[in-house]
C-alpha positions in Angstrom: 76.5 50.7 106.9 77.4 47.5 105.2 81.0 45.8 105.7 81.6 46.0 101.6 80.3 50.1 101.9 82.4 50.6 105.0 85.8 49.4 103.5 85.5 50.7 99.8 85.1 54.2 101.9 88.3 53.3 103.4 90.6 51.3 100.8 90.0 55.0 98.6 91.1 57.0 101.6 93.8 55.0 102.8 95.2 54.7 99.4 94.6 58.1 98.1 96.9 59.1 100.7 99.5 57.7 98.9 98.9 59.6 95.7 99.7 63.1 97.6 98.0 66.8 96.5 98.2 68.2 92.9 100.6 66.7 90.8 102.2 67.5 87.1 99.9 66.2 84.2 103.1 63.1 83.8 101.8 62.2 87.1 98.3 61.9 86.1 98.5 60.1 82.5 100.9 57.8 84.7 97.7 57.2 87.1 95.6 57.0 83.7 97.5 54.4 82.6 96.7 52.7 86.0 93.1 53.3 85.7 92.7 52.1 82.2 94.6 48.7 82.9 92.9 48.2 86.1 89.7 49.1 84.3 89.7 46.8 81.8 91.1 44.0 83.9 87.9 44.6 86.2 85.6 45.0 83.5 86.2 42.0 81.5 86.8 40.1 84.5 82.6 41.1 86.2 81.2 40.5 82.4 82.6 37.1 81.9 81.8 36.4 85.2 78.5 37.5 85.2 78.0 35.8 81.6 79.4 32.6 83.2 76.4 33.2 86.2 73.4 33.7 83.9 74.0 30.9 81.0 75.8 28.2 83.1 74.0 26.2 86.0 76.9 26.3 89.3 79.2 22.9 89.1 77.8 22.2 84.9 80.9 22.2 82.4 81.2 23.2 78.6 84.0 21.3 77.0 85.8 23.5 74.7 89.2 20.7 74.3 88.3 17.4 75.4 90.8 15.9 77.6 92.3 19.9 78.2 90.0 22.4 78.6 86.4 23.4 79.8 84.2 26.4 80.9 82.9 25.1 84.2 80.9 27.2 86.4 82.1 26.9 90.5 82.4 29.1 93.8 85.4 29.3 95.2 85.1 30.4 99.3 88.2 30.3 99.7 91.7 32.3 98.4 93.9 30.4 96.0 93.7 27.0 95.4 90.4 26.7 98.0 93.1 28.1 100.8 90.7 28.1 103.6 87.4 27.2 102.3 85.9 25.0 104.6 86.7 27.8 107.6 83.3 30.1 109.3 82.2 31.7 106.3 82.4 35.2 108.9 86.6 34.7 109.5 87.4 33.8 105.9 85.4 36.8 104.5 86.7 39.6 107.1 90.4 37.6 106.3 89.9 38.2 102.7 88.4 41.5 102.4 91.5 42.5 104.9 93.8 40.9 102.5 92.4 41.7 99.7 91.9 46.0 101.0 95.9 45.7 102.2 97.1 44.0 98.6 95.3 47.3 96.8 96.8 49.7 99.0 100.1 48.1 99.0 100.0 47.9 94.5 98.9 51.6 94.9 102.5 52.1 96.9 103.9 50.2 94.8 102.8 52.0 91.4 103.6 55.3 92.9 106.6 54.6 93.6 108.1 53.2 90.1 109.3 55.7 87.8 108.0 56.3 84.3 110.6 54.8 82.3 109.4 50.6 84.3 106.7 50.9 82.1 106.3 47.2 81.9 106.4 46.7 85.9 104.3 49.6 86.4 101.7 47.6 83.9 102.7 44.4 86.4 101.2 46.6 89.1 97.9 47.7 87.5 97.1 44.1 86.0 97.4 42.9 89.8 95.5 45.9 90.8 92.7 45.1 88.6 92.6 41.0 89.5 92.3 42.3 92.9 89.9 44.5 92.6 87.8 41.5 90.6 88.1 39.2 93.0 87.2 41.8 96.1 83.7 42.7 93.7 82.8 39.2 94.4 84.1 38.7 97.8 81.9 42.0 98.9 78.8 41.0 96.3 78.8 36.8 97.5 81.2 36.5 99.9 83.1 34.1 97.5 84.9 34.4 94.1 83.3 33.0 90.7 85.7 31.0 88.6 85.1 28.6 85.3 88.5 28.5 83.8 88.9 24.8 83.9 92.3 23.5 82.4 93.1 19.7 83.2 94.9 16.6 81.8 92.7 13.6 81.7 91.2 13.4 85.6 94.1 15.9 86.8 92.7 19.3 87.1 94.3 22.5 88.0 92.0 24.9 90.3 89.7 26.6 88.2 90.1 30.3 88.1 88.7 33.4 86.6 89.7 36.5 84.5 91.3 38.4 87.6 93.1 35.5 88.3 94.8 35.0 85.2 95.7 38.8 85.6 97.4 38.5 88.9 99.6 35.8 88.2 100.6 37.9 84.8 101.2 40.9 86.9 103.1 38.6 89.8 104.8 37.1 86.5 106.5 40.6 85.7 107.1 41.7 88.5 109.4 38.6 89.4 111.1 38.8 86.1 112.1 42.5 87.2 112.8 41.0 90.6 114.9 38.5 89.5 116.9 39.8 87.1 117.7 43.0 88.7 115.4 45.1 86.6 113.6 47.1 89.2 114.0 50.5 90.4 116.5 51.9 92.3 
């Protein structure tokens, strides 16, 4: 059994434990909601991806705003910002897919336990369940991530990034505005 096969088997029962027996149908079109965010998060995240992969050559660069913007095609080994991508490719791959497997049960938790009426945080939650899910497709596929959002001022670049990024750090972005100004659950 492969790594990848071995903890997908796991993250779903680890997680659905979380979600309990039965449950009224509020319960499930609140875990709809969860699946169709997460859903398309992943979705559109693997297409551009895969787009990016099949018409752009690794490390070549569309401009789309000169001086501000390109598509450019890299790997990315490590976690954010290249965090720990010149360790063994074995460590930083068993690291990530840990992290990665933990960060989905934990948003599961997370989801659960906000009530209905958080409907923006629990949308926090399933944007950073998707990107998480995104980036562990890769992780398990190539045993690194695919990004090509390039955004840069002249020769200073910020670290390219991809679709699932951009929904984690939306879904970490609501979830500290609830956090910091005392909107979250009691």
């Amino acid at each position: 059994m492969k790594i990848g096969d071995f903890l997908i088997r796991n993250i779903i029962k680890v997680c659905s434990s979380f979600s309990g027996s039965g449950g009224s149908a509020v319960t499930h079109n609140k875990y709809l909601k969860l699946a169709v965010i997460a859903g398309l998060v992943i979705i559109f995240d693997q297409i551009t991806k895969a787009v990016i992969q099949n018409t752009l050559p690794l490390y070549h660069s569309i401009t789309v705003m000169p001086g501000f913007f390109s598509i450019t095609h890299i790997h990315n080994p490590g976690g954010a910002f290249g965090f720990m991508a010149n360790k063994s490719p074995g460590l930083r791959n068993l690291l990530f897919l840990f992290l990665s497997s933990s960060a989905i049960c934990l948003i599961f938790y997370f989801y659960k336990s906000t009530p209905r009426k958080y409907s923006l945080l629990s949308t926090s939650f399933a944007l950073i369940l998707g990107g998480a899910f995104g980036n562990l497709i890769d992780r398990i596929r190539f045993g690194e991530v695919v990004d090509f959002l390039d955004f840069y001022i002249g020769n200073y670049h910020w670290p390219a990034f991809n679709v699932a990024d951009s929904a984690i750090t939306v879904g970490i972005t609501i979830y500290l505005f609830h956090l910091i100004f005392k909107k979250m659950p009691e």
